[in-house]
Backbone as a printed PyTorch tensor [residue, N CA C, xyz], in Angstrom:
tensor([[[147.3980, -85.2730, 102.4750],
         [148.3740, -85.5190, 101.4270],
         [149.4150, -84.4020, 101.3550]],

        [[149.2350, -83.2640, 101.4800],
         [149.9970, -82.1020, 101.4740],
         [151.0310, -81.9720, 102.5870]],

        [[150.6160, -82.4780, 103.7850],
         [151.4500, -82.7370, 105.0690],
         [152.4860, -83.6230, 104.8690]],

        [[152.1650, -84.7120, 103.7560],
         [153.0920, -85.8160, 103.5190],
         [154.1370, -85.3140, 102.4230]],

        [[154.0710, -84.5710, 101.6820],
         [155.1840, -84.2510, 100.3550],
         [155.4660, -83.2010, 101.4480]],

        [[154.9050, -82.5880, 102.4730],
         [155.8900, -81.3230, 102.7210],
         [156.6970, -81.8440, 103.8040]],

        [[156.7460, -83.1580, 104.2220],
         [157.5870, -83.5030, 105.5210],
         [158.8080, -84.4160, 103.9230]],

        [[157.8780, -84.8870, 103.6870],
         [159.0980, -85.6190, 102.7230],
         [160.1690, -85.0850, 102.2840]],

        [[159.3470, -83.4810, 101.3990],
         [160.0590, -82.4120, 100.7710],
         [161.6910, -82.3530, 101.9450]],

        [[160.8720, -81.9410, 103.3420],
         [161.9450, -81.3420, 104.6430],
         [163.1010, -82.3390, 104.4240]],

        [[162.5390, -83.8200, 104.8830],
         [163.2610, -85.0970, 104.9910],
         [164.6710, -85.0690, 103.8470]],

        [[164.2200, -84.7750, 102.5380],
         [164.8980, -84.5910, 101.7350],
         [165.9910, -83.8350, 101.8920]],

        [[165.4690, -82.4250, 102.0740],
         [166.5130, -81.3470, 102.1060],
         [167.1110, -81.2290, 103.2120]],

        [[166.5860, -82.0350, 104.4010],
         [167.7300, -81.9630, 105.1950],
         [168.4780, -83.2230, 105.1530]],

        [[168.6630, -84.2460, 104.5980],
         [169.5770, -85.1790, 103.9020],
         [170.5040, -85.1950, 103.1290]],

        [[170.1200, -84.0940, 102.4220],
         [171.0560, -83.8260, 101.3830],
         [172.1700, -82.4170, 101.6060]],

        [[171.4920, -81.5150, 103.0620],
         [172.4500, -80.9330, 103.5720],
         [173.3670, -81.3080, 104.5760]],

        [[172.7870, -82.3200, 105.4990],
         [173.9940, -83.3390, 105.9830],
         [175.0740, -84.2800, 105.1830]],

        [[174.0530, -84.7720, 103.7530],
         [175.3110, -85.3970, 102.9480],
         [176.5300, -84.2590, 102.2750]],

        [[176.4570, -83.0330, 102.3500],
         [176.9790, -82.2610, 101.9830],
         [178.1290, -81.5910, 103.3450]],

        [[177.4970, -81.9120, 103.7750],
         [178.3000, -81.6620, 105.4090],
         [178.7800, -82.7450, 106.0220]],

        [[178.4130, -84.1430, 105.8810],
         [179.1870, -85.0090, 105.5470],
         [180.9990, -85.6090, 104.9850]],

        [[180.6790, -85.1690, 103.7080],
         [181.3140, -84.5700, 102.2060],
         [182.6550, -83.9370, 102.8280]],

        [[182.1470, -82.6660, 102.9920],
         [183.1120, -81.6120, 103.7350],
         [184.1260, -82.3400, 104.8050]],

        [[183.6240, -83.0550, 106.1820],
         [183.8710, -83.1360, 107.2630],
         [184.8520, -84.5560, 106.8390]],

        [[184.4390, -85.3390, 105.8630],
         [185.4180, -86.6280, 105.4120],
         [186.3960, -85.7270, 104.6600]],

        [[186.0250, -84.5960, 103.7520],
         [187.8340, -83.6900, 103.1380],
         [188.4520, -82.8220, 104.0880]],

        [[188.0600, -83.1140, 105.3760],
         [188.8680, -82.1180, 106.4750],
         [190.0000, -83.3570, 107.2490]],

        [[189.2860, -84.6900, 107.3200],
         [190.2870, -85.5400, 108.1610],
         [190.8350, -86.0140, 106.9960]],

        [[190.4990, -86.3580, 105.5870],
         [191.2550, -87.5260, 105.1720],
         [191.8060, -86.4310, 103.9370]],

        [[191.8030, -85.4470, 103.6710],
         [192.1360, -84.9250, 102.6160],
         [193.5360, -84.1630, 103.0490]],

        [[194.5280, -83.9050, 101.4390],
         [195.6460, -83.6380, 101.7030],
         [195.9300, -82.1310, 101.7330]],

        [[196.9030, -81.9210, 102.9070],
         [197.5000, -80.1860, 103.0270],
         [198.1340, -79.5660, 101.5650]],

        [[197.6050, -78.7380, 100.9600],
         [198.3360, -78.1850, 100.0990],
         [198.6280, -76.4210, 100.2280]],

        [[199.7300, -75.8370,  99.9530],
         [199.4290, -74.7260,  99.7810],
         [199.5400, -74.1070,  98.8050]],

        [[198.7990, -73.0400,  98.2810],
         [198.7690, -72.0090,  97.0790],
         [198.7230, -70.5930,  96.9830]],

        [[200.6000, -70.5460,  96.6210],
         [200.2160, -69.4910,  96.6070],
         [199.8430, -68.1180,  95.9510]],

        [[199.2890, -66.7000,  96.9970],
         [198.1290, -66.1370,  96.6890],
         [198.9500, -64.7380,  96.1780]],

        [[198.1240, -64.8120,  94.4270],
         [198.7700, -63.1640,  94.2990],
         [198.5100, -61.8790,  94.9970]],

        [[198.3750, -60.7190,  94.3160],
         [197.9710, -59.9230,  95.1880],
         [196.5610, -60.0030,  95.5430]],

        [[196.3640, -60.1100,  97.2740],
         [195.1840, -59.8740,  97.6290],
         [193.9400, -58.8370,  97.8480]],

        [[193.0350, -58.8680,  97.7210],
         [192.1770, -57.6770,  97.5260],
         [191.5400, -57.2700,  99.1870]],

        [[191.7990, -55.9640,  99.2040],
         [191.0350, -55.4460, 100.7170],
         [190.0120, -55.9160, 100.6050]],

        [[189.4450, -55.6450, 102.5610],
         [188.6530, -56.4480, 102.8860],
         [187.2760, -55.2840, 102.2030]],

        [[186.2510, -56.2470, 102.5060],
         [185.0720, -55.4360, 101.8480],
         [184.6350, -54.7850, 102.7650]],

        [[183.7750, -53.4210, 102.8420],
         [183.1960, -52.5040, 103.2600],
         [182.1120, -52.9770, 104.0990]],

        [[181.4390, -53.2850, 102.7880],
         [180.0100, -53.8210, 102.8130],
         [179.6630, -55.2870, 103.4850]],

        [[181.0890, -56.2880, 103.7680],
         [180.4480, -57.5020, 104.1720],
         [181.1070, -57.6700, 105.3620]],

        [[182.0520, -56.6300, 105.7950],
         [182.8580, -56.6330, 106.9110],
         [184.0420, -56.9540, 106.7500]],

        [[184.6430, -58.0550, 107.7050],
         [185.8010, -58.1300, 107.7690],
         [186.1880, -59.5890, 106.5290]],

        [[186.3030, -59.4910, 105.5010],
         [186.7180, -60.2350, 104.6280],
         [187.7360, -60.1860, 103.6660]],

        [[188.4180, -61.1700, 103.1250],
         [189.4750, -61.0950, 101.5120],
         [188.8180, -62.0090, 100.7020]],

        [[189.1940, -61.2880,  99.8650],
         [188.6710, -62.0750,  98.0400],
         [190.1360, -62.6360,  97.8810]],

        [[190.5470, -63.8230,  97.9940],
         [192.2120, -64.2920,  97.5540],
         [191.4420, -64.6750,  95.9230]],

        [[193.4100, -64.5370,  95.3890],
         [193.4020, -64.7260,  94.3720],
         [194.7680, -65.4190,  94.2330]],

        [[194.9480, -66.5590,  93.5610],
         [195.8210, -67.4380,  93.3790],
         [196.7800, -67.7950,  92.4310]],

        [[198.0500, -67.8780,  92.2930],
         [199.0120, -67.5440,  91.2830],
         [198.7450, -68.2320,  90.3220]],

        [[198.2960, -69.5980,  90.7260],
         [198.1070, -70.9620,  89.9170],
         [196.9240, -70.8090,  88.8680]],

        [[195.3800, -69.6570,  89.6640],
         [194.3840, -69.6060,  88.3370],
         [195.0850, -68.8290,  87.5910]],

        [[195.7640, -67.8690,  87.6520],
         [196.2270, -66.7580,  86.5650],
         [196.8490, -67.7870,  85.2260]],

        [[197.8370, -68.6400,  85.9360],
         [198.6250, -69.4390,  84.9820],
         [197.5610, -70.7610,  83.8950]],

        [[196.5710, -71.2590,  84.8990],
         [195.3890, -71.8280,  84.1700],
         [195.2160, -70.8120,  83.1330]],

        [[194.5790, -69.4870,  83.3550],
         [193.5310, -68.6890,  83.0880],
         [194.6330, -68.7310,  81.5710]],

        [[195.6130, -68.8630,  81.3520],
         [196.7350, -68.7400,  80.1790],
         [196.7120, -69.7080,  79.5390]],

        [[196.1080, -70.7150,  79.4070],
         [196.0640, -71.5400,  78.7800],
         [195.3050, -71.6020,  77.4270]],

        [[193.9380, -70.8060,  78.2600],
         [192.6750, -70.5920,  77.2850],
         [191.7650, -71.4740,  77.5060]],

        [[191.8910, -72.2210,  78.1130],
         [190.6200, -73.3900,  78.5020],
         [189.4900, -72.4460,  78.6930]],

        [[188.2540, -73.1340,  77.9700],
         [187.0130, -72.7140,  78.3070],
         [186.1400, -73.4120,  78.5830]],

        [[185.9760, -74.4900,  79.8630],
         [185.5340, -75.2510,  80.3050],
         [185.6510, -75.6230,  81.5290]],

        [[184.9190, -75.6660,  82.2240],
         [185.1320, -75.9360,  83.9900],
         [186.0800, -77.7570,  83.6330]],

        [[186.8790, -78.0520,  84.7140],
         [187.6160, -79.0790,  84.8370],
         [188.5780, -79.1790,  86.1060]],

        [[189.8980, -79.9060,  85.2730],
         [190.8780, -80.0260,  86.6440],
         [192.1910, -79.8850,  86.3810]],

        [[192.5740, -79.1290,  87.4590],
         [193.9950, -78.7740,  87.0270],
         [194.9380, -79.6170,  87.9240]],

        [[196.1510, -79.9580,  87.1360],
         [197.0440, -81.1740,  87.4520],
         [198.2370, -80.2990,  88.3150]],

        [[198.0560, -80.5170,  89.5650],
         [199.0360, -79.4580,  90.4970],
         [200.3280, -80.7390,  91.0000]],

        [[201.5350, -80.5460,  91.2630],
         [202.8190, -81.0960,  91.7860],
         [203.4620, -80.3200,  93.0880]],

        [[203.5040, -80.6510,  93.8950],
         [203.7550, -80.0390,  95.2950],
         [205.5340, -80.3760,  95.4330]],

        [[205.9180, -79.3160,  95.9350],
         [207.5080, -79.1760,  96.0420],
         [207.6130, -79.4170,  97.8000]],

        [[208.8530, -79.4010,  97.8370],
         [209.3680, -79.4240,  99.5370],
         [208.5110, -79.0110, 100.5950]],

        [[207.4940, -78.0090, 100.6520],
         [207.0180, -77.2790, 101.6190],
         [205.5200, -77.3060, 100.8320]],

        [[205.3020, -78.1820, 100.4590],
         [203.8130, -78.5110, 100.1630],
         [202.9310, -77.5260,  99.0510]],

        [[203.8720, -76.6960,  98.6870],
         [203.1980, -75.4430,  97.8200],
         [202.8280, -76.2930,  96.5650]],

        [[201.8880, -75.9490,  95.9830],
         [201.3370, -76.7440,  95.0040],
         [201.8830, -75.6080,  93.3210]],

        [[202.1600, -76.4060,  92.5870],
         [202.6400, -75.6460,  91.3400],
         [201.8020, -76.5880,  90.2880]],

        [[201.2950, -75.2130,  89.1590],
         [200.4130, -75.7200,  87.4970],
         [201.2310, -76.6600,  86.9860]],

        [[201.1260, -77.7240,  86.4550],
         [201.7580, -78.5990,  85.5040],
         [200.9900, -78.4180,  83.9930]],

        [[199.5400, -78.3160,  84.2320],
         [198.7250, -78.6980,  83.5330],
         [197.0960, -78.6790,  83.2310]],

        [[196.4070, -78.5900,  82.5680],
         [195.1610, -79.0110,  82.4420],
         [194.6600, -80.4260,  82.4730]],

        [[194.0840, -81.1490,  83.3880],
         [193.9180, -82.3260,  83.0200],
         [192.9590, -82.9910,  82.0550]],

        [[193.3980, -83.6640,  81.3480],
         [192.6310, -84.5410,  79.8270],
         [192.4480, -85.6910,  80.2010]],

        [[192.3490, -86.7090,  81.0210],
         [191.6830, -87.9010,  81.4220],
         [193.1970, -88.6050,  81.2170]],

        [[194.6060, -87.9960,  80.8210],
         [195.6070, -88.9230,  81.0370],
         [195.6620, -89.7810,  82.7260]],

        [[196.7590, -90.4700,  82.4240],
         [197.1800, -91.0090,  83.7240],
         [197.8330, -90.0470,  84.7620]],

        [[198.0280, -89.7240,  85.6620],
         [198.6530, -89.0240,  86.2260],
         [200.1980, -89.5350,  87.2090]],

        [[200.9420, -88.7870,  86.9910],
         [201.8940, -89.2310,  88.0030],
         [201.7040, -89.3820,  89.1610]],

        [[202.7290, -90.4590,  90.0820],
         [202.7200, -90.7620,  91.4810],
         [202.4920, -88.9370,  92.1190]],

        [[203.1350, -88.1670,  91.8670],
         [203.5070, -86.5930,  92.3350],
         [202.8120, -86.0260,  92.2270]],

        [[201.1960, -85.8210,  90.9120],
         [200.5590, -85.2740,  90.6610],
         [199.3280, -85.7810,  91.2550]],

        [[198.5380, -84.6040,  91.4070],
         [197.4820, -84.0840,  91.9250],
         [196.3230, -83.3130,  90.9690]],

        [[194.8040, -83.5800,  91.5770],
         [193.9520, -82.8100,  90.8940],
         [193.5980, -81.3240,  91.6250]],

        [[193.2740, -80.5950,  91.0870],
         [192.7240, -79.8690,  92.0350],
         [191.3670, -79.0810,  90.8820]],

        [[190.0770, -79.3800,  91.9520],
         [188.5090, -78.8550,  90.4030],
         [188.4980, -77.2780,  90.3750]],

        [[188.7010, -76.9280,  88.8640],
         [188.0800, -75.5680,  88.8800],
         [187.3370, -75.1140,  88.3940]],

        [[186.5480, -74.2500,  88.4710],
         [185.2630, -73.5800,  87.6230],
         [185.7180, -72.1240,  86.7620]],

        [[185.3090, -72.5390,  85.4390],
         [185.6400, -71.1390,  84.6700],
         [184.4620, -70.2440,  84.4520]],

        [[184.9490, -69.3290,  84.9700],
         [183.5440, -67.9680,  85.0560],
         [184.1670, -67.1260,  84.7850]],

        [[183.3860, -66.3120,  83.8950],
         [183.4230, -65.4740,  82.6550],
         [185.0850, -64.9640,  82.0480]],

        [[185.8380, -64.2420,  82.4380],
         [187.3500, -64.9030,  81.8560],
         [188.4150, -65.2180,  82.8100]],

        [[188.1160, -65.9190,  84.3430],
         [188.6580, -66.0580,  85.2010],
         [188.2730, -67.4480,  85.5970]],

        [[189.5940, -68.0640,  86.3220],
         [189.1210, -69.3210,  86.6390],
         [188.6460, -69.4570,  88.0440]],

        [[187.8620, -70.0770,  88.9700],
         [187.4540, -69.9930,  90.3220],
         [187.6100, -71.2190,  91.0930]],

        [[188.4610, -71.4650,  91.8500],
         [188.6240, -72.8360,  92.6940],
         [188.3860, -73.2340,  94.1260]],

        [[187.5080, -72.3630,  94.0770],
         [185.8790, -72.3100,  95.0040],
         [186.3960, -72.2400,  96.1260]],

        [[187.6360, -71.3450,  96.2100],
         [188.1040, -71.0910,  97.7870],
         [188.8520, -69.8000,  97.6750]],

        [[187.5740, -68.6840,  97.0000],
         [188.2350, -67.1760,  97.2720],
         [187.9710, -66.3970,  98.1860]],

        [[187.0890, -66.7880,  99.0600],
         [187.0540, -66.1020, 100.1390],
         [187.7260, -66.4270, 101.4080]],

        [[187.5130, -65.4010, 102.1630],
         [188.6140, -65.6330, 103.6830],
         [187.7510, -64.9010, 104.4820]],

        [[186.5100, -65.4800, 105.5300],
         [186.1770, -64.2180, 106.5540],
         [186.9020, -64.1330, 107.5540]],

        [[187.3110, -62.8280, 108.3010],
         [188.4490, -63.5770, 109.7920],
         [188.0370, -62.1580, 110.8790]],

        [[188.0810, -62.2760, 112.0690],
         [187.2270, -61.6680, 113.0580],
         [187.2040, -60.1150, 112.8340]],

        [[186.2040, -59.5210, 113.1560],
         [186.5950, -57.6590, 113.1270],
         [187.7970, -57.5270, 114.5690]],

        [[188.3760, -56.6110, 113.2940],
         [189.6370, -56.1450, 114.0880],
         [191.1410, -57.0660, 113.9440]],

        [[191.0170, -57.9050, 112.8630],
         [192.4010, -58.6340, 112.7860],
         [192.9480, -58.5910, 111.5220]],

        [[192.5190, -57.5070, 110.5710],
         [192.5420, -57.2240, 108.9990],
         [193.9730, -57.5960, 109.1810]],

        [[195.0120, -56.5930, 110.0370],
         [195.9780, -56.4800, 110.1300],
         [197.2930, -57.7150, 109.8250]],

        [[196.5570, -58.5410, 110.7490],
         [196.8460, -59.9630, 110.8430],
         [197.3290, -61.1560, 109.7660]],

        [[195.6620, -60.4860, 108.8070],
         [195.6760, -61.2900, 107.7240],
         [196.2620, -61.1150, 106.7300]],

        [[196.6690, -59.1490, 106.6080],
         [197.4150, -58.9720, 105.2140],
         [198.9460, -59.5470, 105.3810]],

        [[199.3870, -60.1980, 105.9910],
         [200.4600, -61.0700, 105.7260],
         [200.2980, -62.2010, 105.2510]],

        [[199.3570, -62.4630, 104.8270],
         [199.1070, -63.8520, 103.8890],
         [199.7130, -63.8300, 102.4210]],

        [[200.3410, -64.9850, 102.2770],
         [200.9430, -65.1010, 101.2340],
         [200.5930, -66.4330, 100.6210]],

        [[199.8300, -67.8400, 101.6500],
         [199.8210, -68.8420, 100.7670],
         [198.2040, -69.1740, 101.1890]],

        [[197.6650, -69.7780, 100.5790],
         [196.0920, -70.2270, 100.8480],
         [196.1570, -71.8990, 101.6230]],

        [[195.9000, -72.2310, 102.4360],
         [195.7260, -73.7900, 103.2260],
         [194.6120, -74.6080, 102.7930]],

        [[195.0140, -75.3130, 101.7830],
         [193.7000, -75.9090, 101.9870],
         [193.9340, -77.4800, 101.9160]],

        [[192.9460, -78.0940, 101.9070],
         [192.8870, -79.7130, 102.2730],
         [191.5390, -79.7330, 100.9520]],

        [[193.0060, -80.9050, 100.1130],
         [192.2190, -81.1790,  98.6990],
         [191.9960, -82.5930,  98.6710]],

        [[190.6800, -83.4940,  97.9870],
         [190.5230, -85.0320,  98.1090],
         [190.9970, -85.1640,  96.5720]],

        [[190.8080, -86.9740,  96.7280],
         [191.8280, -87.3150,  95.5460],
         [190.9650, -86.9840,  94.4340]],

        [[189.4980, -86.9250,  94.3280],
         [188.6200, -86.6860,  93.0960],
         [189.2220, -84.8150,  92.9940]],

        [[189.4650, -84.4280,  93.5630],
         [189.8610, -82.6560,  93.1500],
         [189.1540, -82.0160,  94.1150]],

        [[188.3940, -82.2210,  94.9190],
         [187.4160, -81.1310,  95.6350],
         [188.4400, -80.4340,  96.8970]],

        [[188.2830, -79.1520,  96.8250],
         [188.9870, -78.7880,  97.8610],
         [188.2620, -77.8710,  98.6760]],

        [[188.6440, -77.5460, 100.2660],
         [188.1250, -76.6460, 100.9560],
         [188.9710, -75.4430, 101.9740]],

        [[188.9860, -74.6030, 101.8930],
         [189.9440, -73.5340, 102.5880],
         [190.3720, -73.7100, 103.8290]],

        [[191.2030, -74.2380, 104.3140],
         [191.1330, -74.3110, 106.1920],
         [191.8060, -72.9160, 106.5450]],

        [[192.4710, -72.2770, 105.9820],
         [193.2810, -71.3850, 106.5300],
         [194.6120, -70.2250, 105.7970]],

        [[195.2740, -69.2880, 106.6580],
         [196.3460, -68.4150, 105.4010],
         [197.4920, -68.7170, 106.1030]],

        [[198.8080, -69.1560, 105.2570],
         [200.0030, -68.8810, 105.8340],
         [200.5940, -67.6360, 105.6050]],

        [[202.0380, -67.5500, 106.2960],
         [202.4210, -66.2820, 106.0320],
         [203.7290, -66.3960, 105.0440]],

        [[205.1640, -65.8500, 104.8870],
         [205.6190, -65.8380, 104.0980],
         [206.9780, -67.3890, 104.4170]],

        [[206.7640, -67.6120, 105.8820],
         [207.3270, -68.6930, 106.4690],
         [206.9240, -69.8900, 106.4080]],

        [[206.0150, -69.9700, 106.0270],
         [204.7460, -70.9140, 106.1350],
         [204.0520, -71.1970, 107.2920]],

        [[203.7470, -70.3920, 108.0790],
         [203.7050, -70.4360, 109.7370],
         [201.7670, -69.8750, 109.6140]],

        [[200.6390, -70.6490, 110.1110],
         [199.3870, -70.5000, 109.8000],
         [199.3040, -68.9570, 110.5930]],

        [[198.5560, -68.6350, 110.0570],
         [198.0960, -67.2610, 110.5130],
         [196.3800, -67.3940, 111.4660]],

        [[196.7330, -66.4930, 112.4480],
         [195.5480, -66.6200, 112.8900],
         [195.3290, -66.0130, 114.1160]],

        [[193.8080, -65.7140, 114.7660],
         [193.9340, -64.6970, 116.4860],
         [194.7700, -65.6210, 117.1680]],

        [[194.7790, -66.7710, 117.2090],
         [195.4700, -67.5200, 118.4580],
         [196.4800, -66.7730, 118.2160]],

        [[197.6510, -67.1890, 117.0040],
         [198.8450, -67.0170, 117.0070],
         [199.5140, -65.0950, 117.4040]],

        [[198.7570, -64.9600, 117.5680],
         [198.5750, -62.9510, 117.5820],
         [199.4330, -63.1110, 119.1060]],

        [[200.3980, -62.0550, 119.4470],
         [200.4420, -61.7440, 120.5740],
         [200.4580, -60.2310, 121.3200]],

        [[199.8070, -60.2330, 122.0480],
         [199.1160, -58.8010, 122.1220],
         [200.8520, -58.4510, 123.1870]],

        [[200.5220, -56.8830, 122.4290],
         [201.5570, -56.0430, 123.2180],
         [201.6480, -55.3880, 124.5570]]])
């Protein structure tokens, strides 16, 4: 009996980490390019290597609202896809133009579950020209980080590097 709840148990949890990887892999093809952009960014960490903590113009302007409740914020994308605050969303209708995007409020900051950036040792350099965050958001709000632009909107990255 114990052999049977502990294969089940497995069965389970690895079902529910493919539906989660799943999830992801359907908001990478069918989900939309947005960019956001990132205030000042924080050096990379010591301790975890080569990483950035981004931080985004758009939570600051949430974070002003006063909302104290995880939800969704109603973003409008201009010419070059940059996404701008309109709003907190309240279950109105939304415009043809508008967009969700989900955020989580933790402790007096808002978090839109794409502050990190790891990128190879040895390309810190690379990355502190980031100015906008890439990500690919679905229509329920979930979004996931693909990448940093720079101040052109031109993706950043080792490929694009050209050695001297």
């Amino acid at each position: 009996m114990k052999r049977i709840i502990v294969f089940l148990t497995a069965v389970l949890i690895l079902a529910a980490v493919n539906f989660e990887i799943y999830k992801k892999e359907q908001l990478l093809t069918e989900g939309s390019t947005i960019l956001l952009e990132l205030a000042p960014v924080d050096p990379r960490s010591l301790m975890q290597g080569d990483y950035m903590i981004l931080r985004y113009k758009i939570a600051g302007l949430a974070e002003a609202t006063g909302t104290e409740q995880d939800g969704f914020l109603v973003l409008a994308l201009d010419e070059n896809q940059v996404a701008h605050f309109v709003r907190i969303y309240q279950d109105e209708i939304l415009q043809p133009s508008e967009f969700l995007l989900q955020f989580r409020k933790r402790g007096r900051g808002i978090n839109l579950g794409s502050e990190s950036f790891f990128f190879q040792e040895g390309h810190a350099h690379l990355y502190s020209k980031a100015r906008y965050g890439e990500l690919k958001v679905s229509k329920d709000g979930d979004s996931i980080l693909i990448g940093l632009r720079d101040n052109d909107f031109n993706p950043l990255s080792s490929d694009n590097e050209v050695e001297d």
